[in-house]
N, C-alpha and C positions, 0 to 999 in steps of 0.2 A: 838877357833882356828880351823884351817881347814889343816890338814896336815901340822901343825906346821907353818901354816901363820896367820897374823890376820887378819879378814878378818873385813871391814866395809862396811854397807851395806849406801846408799847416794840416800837418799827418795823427790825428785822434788815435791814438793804440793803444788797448789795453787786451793783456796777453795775446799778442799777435808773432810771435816769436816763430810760427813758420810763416807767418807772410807779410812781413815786413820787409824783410830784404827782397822781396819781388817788387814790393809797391815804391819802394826807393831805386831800384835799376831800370824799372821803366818809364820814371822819369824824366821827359823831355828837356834838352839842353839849354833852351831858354828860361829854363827854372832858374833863380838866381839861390835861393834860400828852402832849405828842406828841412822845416823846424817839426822835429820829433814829440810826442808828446807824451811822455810813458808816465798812464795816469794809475800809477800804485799797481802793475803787475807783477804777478807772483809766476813769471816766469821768465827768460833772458831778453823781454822784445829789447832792450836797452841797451844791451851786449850786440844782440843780431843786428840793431841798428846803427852803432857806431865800428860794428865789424865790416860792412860795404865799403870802408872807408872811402866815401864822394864824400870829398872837402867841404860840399855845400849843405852837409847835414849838423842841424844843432838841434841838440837831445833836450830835453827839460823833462825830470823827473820829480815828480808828484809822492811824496810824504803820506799822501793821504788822498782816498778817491775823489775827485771832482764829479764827476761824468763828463758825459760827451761835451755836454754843451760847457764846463768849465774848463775842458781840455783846449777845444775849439776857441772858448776867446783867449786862457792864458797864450796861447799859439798866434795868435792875430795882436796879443799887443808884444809880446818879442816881436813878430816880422816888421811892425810899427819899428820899433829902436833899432832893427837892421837898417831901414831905410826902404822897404819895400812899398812899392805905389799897388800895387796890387795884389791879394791872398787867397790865392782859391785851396776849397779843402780836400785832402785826399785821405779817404779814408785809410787806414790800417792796414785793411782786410783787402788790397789790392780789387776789389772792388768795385772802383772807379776807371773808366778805360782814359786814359791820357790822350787818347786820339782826338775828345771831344775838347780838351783844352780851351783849343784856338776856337770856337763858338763860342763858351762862356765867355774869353776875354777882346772879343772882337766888338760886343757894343757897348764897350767900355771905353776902350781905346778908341773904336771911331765914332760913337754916337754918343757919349755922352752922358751913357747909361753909369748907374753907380752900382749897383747891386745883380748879380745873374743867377739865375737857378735853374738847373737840369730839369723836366719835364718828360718821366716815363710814358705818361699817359697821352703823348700827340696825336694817335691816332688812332681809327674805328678799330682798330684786331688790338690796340695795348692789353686791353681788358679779356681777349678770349681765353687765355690758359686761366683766369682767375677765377676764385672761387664766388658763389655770386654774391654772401656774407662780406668778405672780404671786399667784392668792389661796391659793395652801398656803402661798406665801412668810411674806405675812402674818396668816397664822392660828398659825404656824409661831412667828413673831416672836414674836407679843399672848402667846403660853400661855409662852412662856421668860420673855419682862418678866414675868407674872406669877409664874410660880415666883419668877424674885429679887426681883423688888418688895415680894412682898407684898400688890400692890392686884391681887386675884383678883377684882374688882369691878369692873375697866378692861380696858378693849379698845381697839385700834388706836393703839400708843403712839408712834406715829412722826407723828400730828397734834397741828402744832405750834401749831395754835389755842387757846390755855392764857388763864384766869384765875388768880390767885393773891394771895391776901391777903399786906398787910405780917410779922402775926403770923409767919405759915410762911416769909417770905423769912426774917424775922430768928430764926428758929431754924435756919437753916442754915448749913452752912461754906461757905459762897459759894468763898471758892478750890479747893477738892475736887469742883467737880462739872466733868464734862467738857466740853470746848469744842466737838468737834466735830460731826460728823450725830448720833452717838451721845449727844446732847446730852437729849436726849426721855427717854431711858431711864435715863439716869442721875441725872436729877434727883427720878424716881418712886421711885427707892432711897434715896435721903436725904432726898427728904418723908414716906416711910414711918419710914425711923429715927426722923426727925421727928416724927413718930406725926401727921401733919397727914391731916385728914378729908377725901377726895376723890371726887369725881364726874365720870360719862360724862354728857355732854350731844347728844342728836341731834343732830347738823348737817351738811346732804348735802357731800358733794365739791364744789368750785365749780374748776374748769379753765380757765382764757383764755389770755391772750399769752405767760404765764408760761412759762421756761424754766426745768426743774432742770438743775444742775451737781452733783447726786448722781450717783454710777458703785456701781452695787449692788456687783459685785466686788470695790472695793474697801473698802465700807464694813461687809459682813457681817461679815469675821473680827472688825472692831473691835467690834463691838456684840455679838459673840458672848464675845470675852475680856470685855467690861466686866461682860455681864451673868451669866459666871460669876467674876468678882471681887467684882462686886457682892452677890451671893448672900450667899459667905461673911463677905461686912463687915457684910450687915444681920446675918445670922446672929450675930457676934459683938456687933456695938455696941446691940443691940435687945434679944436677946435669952438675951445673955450676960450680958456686962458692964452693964448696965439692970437685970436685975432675974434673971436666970437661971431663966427661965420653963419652964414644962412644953417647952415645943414645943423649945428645947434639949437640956431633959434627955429626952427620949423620942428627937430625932436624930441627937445624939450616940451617945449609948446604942446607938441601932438601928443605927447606922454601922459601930459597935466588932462587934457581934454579925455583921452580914453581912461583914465583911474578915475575923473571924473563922474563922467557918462555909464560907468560901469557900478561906480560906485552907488550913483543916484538911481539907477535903475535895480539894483538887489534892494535896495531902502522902500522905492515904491512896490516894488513886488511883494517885498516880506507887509507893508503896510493894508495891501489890495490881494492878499488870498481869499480873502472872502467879499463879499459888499464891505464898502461901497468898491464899485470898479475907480481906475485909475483915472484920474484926468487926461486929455486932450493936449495939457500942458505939460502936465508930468510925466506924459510918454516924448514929446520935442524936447524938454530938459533933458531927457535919457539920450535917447537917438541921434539927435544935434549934437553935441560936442563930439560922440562916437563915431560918428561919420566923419564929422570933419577933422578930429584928431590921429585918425586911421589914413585920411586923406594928406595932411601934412606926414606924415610917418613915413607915404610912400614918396612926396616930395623930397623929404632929406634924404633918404634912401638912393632915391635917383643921383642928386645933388653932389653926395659921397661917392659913389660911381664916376660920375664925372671929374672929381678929384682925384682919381688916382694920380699917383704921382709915376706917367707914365712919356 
């Protein structure tokens, strides 16, 4: 236990068969539960992991590939029917350094915090060895997940080094959140619907034997549709249908006025290419609502900001 929580640690593997028995030994003693998750490898990660025999290891093996993100929640609702109060994820690929544990799970336990995320990117040198593609890529990323998230307070949401309290599993729709690499991002959508309190935690990049089986090409559109699907659902389930907050009614509203303004101005335009010129009015019908619906857009915008659930 960890300050008198139990803590379970929720190990995503697939073919990790030389490094799964590292990431399970250097597992720290305050781990209560080390739930395996062998998602359909074609090679022994399930053997090498029930071969360390630590009693506190439980294998769940996967018939058919989930991905990460199905591995990750089938792992989080097992440590749920353990009894565990808290789940952080250890990668496979040993990966993840165990030193930083006790930071994720500290503003949980003392603050109140429900959700934690590791943060490569804390300071001015994170970004120097990176390529400069690569770091617009992920600047790029961090500020869209924020737009649809909602957690304008988190950065680098593709690190999957996560804490997370039972509370906020069990307010979620565990089957609605996505299975795949896009897995990170959509879970910060329905912990914000969630209204669950979250925090970045320093903790540097650690690189070793590890091999990704991410292909960026293919994973960008997927993370790009989700994270504008995701938008509009927080949009409606949080801040609609919840309580129909300012930051709806000022987005809405401003939405209506700019499709408006935009719309009545292509109408005059295509109307006035020739004589006669445009009215005096029907350039304030254009302009007027555009302005002021651009104006309320930065309102809810702000309004969201200060909602985060922090």
């Amino acid at each position: 236990m960890y300050k008198g929580q139990k803590i379970a640690a929720v190990v995503p593997a697939y073919n990790e068969s030389r490094l799964i028995g590292k990431t399970i030994t250097t597992m720290p003693d305050f781990i209560d539960f080390i739930v395996v998750i062998n998602d359909c490898s074609t090679d022994d990660t399930s053997e090498r992991a029930r071969a360390v025999g630590d009693p506190r290891v439980v294998v769940i093996d996967h018939e058919k590939n989930t991905g990460v993100g199905g591995s990750i929640m089938d792992g989080h609702e097992r440590a749920l029917l353990l009894g565990a109060d808290i789940n952080v994820v250890m990668a496979g690929d040993a990966q993840m350094d165990p030193a930083y544990l006790p930071a994720l799970l500290d503003p949980i336990c003392d603050d109140g915090y429900e959700f934690t995320k590791a943060n490569r990117f804390f300071s001015r040198t994170s970004f120097a060895d990176m390529p400069a593609v690569r770091m617009l890529g992920s600047v790029a990323l961090s500020f869209a997940t924020k737009v649809a998230s909602g957690y304008w307070n988190l950065f680098d949401p593709q690190n999957g080094y996560t804490a997370v309290s039972r509370s906020a599993l069990l307010r979620l729709n565990v089957a609605a959140v996505a299975r795949g690499y896009e897995f990170e991002n959509d879970l910060l959508i329905w912990l914000n619907i969630a209204n669950a309190r979250a925090k970045d935690v320093p903790v540097p990049a650690s690189y070793g034997e590890e091999v990704s089986t991410m292909r960026i090409h293919r994973v960008a559109p997927r993370i790009a549709s989700l994270l504008f699907r995701g938008f509009w659902r927080r949009m409606l389930l949080k801040h609609v249908l919840a309580s129909f907050s300012a930051v709806a009614l000022l987005f809405f509203t401003g939405l209506f006025l700019i499709l408006f303004g935009s719309g009545w101005g292509i109408w005059v335009l295509a109307e006035t290419l020739g004589p006669p010129a445009a009215t005096t009015g029907s350039v304030l019908l254009c302009v007027g609502p555009l302005l002021t619906g651009i104006h309320m857009l930065i309102s809810a915008l702000t309004l969201d900001i200060q909602s985060t659930p922090d």
